[in-house]
C-alpha positions in Angstrom: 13.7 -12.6 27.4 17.3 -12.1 26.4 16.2 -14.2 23.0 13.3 -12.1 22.2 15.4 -9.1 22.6 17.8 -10.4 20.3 15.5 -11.7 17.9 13.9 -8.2 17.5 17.4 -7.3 17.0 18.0 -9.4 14.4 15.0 -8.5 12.6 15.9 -4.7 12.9 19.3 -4.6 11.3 18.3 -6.9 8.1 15.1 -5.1 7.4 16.8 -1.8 7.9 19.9 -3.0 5.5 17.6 -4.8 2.8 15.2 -1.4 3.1 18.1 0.5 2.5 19.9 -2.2 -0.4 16.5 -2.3 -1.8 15.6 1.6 -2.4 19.5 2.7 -3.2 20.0 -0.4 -6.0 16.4 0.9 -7.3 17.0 4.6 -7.6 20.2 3.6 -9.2 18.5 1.4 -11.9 16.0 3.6 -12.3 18.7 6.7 -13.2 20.8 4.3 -15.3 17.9 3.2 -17.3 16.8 6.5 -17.7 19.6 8.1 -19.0 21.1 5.4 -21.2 18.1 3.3 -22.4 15.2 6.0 -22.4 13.0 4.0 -19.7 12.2 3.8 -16.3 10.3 0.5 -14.2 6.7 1.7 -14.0 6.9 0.3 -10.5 10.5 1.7 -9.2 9.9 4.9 -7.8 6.8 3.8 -6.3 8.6 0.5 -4.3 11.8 2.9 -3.9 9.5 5.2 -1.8 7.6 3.2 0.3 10.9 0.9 1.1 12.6 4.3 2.1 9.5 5.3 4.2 9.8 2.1 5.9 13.5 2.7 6.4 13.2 6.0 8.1 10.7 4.4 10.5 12.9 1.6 11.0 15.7 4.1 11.8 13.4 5.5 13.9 13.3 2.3 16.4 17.2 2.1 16.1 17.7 5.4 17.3 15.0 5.0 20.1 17.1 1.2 21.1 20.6 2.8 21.1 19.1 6.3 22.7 19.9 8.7 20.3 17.1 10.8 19.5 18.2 14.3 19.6 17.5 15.7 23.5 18.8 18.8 25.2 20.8 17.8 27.5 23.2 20.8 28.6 21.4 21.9 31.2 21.6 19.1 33.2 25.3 19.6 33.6 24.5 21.9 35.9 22.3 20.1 38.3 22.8 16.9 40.5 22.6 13.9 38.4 18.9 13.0 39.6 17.7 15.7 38.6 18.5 14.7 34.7 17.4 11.0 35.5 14.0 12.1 36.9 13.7 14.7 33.8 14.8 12.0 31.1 11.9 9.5 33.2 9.7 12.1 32.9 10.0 13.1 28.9 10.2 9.2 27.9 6.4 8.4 29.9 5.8 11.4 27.5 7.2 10.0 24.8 5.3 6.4 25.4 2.0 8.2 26.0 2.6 10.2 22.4 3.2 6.5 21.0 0.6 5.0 22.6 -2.1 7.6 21.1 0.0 7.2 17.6 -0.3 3.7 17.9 -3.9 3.8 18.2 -4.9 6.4 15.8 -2.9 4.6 13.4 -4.2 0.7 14.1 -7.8 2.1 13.6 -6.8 3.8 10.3 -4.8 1.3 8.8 -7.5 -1.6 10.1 -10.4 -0.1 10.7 -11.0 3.0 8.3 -8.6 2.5 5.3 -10.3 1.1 2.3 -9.3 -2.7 1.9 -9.6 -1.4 -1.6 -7.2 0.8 -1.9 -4.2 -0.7 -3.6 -0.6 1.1 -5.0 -0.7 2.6 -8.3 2.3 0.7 -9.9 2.6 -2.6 -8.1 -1.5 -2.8 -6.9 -0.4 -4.3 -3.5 -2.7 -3.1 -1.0 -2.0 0.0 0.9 -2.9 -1.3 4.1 0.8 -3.1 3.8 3.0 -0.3 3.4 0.7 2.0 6.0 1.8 -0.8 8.8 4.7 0.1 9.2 3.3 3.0 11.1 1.5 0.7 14.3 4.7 -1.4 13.9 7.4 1.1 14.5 5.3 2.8 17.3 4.8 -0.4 19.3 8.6 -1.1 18.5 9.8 2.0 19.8 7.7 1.9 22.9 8.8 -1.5 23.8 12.5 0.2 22.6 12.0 3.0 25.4 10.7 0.5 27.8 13.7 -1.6 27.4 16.2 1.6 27.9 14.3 2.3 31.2 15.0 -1.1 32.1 18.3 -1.5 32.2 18.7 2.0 33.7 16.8 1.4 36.6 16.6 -2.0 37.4 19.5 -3.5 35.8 21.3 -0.3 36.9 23.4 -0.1 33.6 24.2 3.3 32.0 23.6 3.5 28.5 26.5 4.3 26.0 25.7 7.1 23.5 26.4 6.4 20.2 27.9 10.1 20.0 30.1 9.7 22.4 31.2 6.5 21.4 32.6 7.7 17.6 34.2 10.6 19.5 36.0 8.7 21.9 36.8 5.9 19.1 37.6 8.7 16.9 40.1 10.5 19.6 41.5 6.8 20.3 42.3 6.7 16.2 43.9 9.6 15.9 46.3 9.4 18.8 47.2 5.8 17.7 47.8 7.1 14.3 49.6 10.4 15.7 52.0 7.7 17.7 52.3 5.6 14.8 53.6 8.2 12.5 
């Protein structure tokens, strides 16, 4: 399982750097063109847009794998810790169920009700392409939140928060630096 889980992984981080390669180098050639050569690809903004879409859905299962989706969490200080694991259980079966109906809805449009005639305007690749990315990142999430709960409560392991991590890294840096100079 450990393979699979890496494997996703894997897959994550290069689609989510080539996404983000891909729409920055466009919307640069794009400008550049523009500006010193009077044209523009006919197909740039177009590809540019629908590789950033997939990027922010793509970011979207990142932040779900390293838990850090925005939650209010101050409260909890003030209560015994179960009380913010059984909430946090409670708002990610929510958060499943909300994927689960999104992942539906979205399957059926993309397979069932969207036009296998409906192509892009620029590059005439079907639409049903770029509209996966909506069943994909849903299902990817889900399985994301499901893996979170797992090594919570089975494997017993507390998850690090990215946040807290740069703060503590950043804190480390600046009394190594403070020392050092």
């Amino acid at each position: 399982m450990n393979r699979v889980w890496k494997l996703l992984d894997n897959v994550e981080n290069i689609l989510c750097q080539l996404l983000l390669v891909t729409f920055v180098l466009l919307l640069f050639a794009q400008i550049v063109l523009r500006n010193l050569f009077n044209y523009s690809l006919p197909w740039g903004d177009e590809l540019a847009t629908y590789a950033f879409v997939w990027f922010a859905y793509l970011g979207a299962v990142y932040a779900a794998k390293k838990s850090a989706h925005n939650r209010v969490t101050f409260q909890f200080r003030f209560f015994p810790r179960w009380v913010e694991l059984a909430c946090g259980l409670v708002t990610d079966l929510i958060w499943i169920g909300f994927n689960l109906v999104f992942i539906w809805l979205s399957y059926d449009f993309v397979f069932n009700k969207m036009n296998t005639f409906w192509k892009s305007q620029t590059l005439g690749v079907p639409m049903k392409v770029f509209y996966l990315i909506l069943p994909l990142a849903f299902i990817a999430m889900t399985l994301r939140i499901l893996q979170n709960n797992y090594l919570r409560f089975v494997k017993h392991r507390e998850l690090s928060d990215p946040e807290s991590e740069a703060i503590e890294d950043a804190k480390a840096s600046a009394t190594t630096d403070s020392k050092g100079g």
